[in-house]
C-alpha positions in Angstrom: 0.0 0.0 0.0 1.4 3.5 -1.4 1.5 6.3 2.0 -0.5 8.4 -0.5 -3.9 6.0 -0.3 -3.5 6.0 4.1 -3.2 9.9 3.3 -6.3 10.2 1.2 -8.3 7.8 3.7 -7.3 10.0 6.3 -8.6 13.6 4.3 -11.9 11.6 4.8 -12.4 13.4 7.9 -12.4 16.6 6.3 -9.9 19.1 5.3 -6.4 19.6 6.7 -3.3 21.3 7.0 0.1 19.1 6.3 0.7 19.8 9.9 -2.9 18.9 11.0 -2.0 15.5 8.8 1.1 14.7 10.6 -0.2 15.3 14.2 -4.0 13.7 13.5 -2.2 11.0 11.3 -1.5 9.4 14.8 -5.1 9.2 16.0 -6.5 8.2 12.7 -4.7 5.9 10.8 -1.3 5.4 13.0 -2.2 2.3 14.3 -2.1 0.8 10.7 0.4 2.8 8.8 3.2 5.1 10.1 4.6 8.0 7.8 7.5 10.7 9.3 6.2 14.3 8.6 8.7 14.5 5.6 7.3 11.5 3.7 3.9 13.1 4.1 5.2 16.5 3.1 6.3 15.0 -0.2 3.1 12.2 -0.6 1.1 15.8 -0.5 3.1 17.7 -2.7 2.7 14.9 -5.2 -0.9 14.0 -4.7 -1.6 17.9 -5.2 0.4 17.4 -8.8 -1.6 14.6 -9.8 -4.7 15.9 -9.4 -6.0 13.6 -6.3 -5.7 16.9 -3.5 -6.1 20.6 -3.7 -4.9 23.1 -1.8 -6.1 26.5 -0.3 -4.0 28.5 1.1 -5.7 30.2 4.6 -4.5 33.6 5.8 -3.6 33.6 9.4 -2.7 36.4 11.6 0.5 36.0 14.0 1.5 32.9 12.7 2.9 32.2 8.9 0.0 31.4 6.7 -0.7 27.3 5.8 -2.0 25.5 2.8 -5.1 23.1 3.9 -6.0 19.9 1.3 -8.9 18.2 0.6 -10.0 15.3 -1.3 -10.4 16.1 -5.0 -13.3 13.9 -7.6 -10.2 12.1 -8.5 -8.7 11.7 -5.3 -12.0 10.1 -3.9 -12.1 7.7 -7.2 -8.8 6.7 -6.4 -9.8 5.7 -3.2 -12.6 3.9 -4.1 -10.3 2.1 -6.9 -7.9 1.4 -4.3 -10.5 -0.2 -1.7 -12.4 -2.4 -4.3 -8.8 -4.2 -5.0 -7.5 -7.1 -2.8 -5.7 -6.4 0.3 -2.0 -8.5 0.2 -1.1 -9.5 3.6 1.5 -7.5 5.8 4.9 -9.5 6.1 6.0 -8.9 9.5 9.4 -7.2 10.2 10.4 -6.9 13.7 14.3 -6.9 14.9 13.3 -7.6 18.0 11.9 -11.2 17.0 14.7 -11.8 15.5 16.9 -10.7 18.9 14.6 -13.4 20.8 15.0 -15.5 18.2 18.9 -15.6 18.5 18.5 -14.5 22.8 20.2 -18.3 23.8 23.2 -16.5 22.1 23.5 -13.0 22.4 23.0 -10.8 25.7 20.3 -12.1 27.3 19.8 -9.3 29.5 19.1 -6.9 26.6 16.4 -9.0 25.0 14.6 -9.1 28.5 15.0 -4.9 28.6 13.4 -4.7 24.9 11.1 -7.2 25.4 10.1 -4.7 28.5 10.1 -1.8 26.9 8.3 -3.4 24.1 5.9 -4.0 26.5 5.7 -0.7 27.9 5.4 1.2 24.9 2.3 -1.5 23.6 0.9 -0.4 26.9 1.0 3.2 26.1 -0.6 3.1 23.1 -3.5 1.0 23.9 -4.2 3.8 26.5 -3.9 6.0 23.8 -6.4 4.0 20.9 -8.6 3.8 24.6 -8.6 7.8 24.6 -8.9 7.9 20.9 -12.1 5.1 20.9 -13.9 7.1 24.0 -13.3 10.1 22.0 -15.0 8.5 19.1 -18.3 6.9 20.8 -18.8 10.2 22.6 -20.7 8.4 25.1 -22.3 6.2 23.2 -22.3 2.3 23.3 -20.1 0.7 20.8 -23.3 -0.8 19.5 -24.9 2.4 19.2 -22.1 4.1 17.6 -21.2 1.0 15.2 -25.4 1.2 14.3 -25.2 5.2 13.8 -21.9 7.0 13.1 -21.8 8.1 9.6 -18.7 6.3 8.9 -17.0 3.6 11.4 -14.4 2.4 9.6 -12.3 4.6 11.8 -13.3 2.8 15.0 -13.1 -0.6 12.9 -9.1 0.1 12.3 -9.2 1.5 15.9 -10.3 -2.4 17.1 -7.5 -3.7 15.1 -5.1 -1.7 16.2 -6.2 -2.3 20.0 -6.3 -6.0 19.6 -2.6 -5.7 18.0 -1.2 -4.2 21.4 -3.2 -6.5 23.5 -1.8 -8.9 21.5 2.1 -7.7 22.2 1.3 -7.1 25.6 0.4 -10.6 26.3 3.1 -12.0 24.3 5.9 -9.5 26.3 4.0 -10.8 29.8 4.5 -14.6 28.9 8.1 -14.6 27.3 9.3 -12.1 30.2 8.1 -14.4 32.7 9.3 -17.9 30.8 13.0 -15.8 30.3 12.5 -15.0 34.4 11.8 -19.2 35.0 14.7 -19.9 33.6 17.1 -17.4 34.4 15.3 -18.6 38.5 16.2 -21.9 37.3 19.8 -21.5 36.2 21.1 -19.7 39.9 
């Protein structure tokens, strides 16, 4: 998948600055596709030459003025195009796999420290897709949000990217405590 059809899902909520982009990109489609605010810079600048974006340019006072986009006729077909076609599966690349896969010999110590902070950092952002859903339902029930909201594909990526960290975080829990059996076992 191209960064430029993640960007044109995300103009879906409405129109946005590059900046707006960058910062929002990590409470809309972050938990499925990460971009650094360079590579978006560029997707927009080339999205705006092929026709899929335009741009306005807004006047503000006090601060230097910004260029907003929004989804163009041909931006939205390409979306479309793009969502009717199959989806390849995601090959997995992770180095720290491959540290626990080699951990019997390298520094086991280190694996156990990444594996934590793996942990630690799935934590934190399943607190943050839990602030991002409860900002989404708005009170509502998940059933009553999934029955009414104008669009929730949002919240649907929003489930999958939950159940990804939940996911990790079990996984970190378990092999931390098999690496502390057996380091218990070895003394």
């Amino acid at each position: 998948m191209a960064l430029r059809n993640a960007v044109l899902a995300a103009l879906l909520e409405g129109e946005a600055s590059g900046y707006d982009l960058a910062k929002g990109f990590d409470a809309s489609v972050a938990n499925f596709w990460m971009a650094t605010p360079q590579q978006l810079y560029r997707e927009l600048d080339r999205m705006e030459s092929d026709g899929l974006i335009e741009a306005r340019l807004v006047q503000q006072e006090r601060r230097p003025n910004k260029r907003v986009f929004s989804l163009t006729p041909a931006g939205l077909e390409a979306l479309a195009s793009f969502t009717s076609g199959p989806a390849k599966p995601t090959a997995i690349r992770d180095e720290l796999m491959v540290k626990v896969y080699a951990l019997e010999v390298g520094d086991a110590d280190a694996v156990r420290t990444a594996i934590a902070e793996r942990l630690e950092a799935a934590r934190a952002k399943l607190a943050h897709y839990e602030r991002i859903g409860s900002r989404l339902l708005d009170g509502r029930t998940e059933d009553e949000y999934l029955a009414g909201a104008e669009r929730v594909g949002p919240y649907l990526t929003l489930l999958g990217g939950r159940a990804f960290e939940q996911a990790i975080i079990e996984w970190a829990e378990r092999a931390l405590r098999v690496l502390e059996q057996r380091a218990a076992a070895a003394r």
